[in-house]
C-alpha positions in Angstrom: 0.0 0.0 0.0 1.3 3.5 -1.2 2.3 5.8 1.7 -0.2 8.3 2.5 -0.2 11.9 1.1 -0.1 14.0 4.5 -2.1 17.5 4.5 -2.7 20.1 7.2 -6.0 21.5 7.9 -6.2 25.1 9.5 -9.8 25.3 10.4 -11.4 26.7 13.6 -15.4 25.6 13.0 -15.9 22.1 14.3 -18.5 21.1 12.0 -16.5 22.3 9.0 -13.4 20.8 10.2 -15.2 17.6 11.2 -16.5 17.1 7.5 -13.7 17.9 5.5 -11.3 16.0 7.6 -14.0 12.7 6.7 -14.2 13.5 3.1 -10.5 14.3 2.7 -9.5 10.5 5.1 -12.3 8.9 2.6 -9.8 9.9 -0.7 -7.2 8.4 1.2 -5.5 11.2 2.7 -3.4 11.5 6.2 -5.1 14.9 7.6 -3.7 17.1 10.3 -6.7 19.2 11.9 -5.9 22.4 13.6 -7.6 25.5 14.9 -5.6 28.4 14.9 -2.5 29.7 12.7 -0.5 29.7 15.9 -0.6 25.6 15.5 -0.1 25.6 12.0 3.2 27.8 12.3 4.3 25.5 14.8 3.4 22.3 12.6 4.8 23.5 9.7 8.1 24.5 11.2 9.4 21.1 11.7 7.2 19.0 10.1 6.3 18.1 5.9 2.9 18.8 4.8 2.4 18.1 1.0 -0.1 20.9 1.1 -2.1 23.5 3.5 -5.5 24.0 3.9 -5.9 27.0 5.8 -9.0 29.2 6.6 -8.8 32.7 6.0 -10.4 33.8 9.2 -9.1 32.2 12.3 -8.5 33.2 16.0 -5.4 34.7 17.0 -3.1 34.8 14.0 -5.3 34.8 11.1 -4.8 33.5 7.1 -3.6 35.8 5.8 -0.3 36.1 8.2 0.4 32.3 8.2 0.8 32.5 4.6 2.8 35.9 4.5 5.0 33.9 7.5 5.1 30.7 5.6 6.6 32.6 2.0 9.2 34.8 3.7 10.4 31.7 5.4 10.2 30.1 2.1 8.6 27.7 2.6 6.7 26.9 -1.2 4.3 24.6 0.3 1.3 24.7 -2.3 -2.0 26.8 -0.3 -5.4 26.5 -0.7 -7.8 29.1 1.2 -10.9 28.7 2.6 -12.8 32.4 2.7 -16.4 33.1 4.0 -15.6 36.2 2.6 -17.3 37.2 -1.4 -15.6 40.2 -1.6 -13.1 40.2 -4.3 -10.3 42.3 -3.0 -10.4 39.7 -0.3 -9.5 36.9 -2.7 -6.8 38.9 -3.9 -5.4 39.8 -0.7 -4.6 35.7 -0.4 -3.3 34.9 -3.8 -1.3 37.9 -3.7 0.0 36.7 -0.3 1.1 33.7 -1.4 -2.0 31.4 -1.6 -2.2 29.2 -4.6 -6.3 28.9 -4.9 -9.2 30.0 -3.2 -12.6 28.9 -2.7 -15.6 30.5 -1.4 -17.6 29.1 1.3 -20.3 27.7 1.2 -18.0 25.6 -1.7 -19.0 22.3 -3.5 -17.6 19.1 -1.8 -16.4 17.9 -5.5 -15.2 21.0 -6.3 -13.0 20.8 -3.2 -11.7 17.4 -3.3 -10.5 18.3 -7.1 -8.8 21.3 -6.1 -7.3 19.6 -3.7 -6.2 16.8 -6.1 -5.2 19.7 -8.7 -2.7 21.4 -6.0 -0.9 17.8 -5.3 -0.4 17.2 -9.6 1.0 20.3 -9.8 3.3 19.9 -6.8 5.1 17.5 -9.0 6.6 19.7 -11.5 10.0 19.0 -12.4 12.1 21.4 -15.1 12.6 20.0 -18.5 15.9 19.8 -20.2 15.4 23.2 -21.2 15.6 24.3 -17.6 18.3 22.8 -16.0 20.0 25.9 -16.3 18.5 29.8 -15.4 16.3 31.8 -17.2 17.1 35.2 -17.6 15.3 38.0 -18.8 15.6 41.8 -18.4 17.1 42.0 -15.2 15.7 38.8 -13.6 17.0 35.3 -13.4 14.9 32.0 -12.5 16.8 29.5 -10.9 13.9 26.5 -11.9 16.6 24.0 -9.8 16.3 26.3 -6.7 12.9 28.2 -7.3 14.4 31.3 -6.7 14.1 34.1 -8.4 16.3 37.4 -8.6 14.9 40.5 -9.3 15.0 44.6 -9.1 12.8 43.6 -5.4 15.5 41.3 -4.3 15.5 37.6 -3.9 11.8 36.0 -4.2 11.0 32.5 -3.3 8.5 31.2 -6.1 5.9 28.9 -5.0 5.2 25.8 -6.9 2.3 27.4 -8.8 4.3 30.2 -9.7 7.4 27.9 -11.4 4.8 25.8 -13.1 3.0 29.0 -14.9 6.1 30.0 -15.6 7.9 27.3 -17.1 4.2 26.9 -19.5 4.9 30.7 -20.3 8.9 30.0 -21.2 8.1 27.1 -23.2 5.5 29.0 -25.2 7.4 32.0 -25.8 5.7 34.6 -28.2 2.4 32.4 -28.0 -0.7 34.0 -27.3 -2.4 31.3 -24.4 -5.6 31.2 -23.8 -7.5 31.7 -20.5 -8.5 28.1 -20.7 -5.5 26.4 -21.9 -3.4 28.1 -18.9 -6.1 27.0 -16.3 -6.1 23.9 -17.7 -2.7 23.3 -17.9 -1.4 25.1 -14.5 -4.7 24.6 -12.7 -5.7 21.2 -13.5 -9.3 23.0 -14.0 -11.8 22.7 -16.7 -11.0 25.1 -19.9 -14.5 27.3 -18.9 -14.2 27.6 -15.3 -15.0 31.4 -14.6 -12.0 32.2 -11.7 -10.2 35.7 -11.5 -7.6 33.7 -10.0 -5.7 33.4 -13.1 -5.8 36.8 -14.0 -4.5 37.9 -10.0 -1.7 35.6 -10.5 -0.6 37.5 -13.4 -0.8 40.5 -11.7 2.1 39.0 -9.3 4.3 37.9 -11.2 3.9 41.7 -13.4 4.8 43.0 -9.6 7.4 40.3 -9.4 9.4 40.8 -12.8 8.0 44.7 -15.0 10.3 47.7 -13.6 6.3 49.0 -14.2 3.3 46.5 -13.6 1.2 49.0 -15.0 3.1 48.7 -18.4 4.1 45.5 -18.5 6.9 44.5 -21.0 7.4 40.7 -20.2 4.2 39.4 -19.8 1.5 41.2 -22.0 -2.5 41.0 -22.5 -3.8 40.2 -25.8 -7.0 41.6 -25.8 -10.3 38.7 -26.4 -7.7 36.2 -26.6 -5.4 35.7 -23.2 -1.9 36.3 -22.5 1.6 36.3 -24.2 5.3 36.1 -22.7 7.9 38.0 -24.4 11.9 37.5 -23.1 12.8 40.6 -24.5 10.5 44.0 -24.0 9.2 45.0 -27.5 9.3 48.5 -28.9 
């Protein structure tokens, strides 16, 4: 019998906790259940968790600052948030804290499960032969081996999501990719699921990489159509 993939679960409502800890045991998961982001620092300091599941409101020390904690300790553990909250500067606030998805509550059980499922594929990535070596481009460098990533910020620690969207944008240079084929491909989701998360993420890595994210040089919008990565800025 396989070894069991071991997540953590950040979730202070004992009903909600009690139901996805059942659902995510029945898959065949090894869960961790805790209540507060004080725990889950804790945890996650000396122990390996293949993913989080973390709530975004929580006693004490809330989502939102165990992720921010998590990324500047860099750790890239892949982070799904759980939100109460519709509003959709509060989705952004996660993802551009470091979260890798989002769902709403209340939230589809399925839907769940193959997010979590999603997360876990993409946890796997592994360069190709093209990247066993740095990118560069501008004035930034992508160490795919390392995950790091230097640029006119500093030193950033790219989470898993991050290095897998990419890797799909450097091996498609000058392609236009569609909404659809990048959720499918990155998120493991179906071509015409309507999520902003996709177009948040690309406003990180703009804040990551373009001396101007309002003008972005690298990684441009095409209108209708989706996005397009270009190495070298265009006149």
């Amino acid at each position: 019998m396989s070894e069991k993939v071991p997540l953590l679960l950040v979730e202070d409502e004992p009903h909600i906790a009690q139901g996805l800890v059942f659902n995510l045991q029945e898959e065949g998961y090894l869960v961790t259940q805790v209540e507060s982001g004080e725990e889950a620092l804790e945890l996650l300091a000396g122990q390996s968790f293949a993913l989080l599941i973390l709530d975004l409101m929580l006693p004490g020390i809330g989502g939102l600052e165990v992720c921010r904690t998590l990324r500047s300790r860099g750790n890239r553990i892949p982070v799904l948030m759980l939100t109460a909250r519709g509003a959709e500067q509060d989705r952004i606030r996660g993802l551009s804290e470091g979260a890798d998805d989002y769902l709403t509550k209340p939230f589809n059980l399925k839907e769940f499960l193959l997010r979590v499922a999603a997360l876990l594929r993409r946890a796997q990535w592994q360069p190709t032969e093209r990247q066993r070596e740095d990118s560069r481009f501008g004035g930034n460098r992508i160490d795919w081996q390392t995950h790091q990533a230097e640029t006119a910020h500093g030193t950033i620690e790219l989470t898993e999501l991050e290095i897998k969207m990419l890797s799909l944008f450097f091996n498609n240079e000058g392609k236009v990719l569609s909404r659809g084929e990048i959720l499918q491909q990155v998120w493991g989701v179906s071509p015409k699921t309507e999520t902003r998360t996709l177009d948040n993420f690309i406003v990180r890595l703009r804040k990551y990489f373009e001396e101007n994210p309002a003008r972005p040089q690298f990684f441009l919008t095409v209108r209708g159509r989706g996005y397009r990565f270009v190495s070298k800025a265009e006149a």
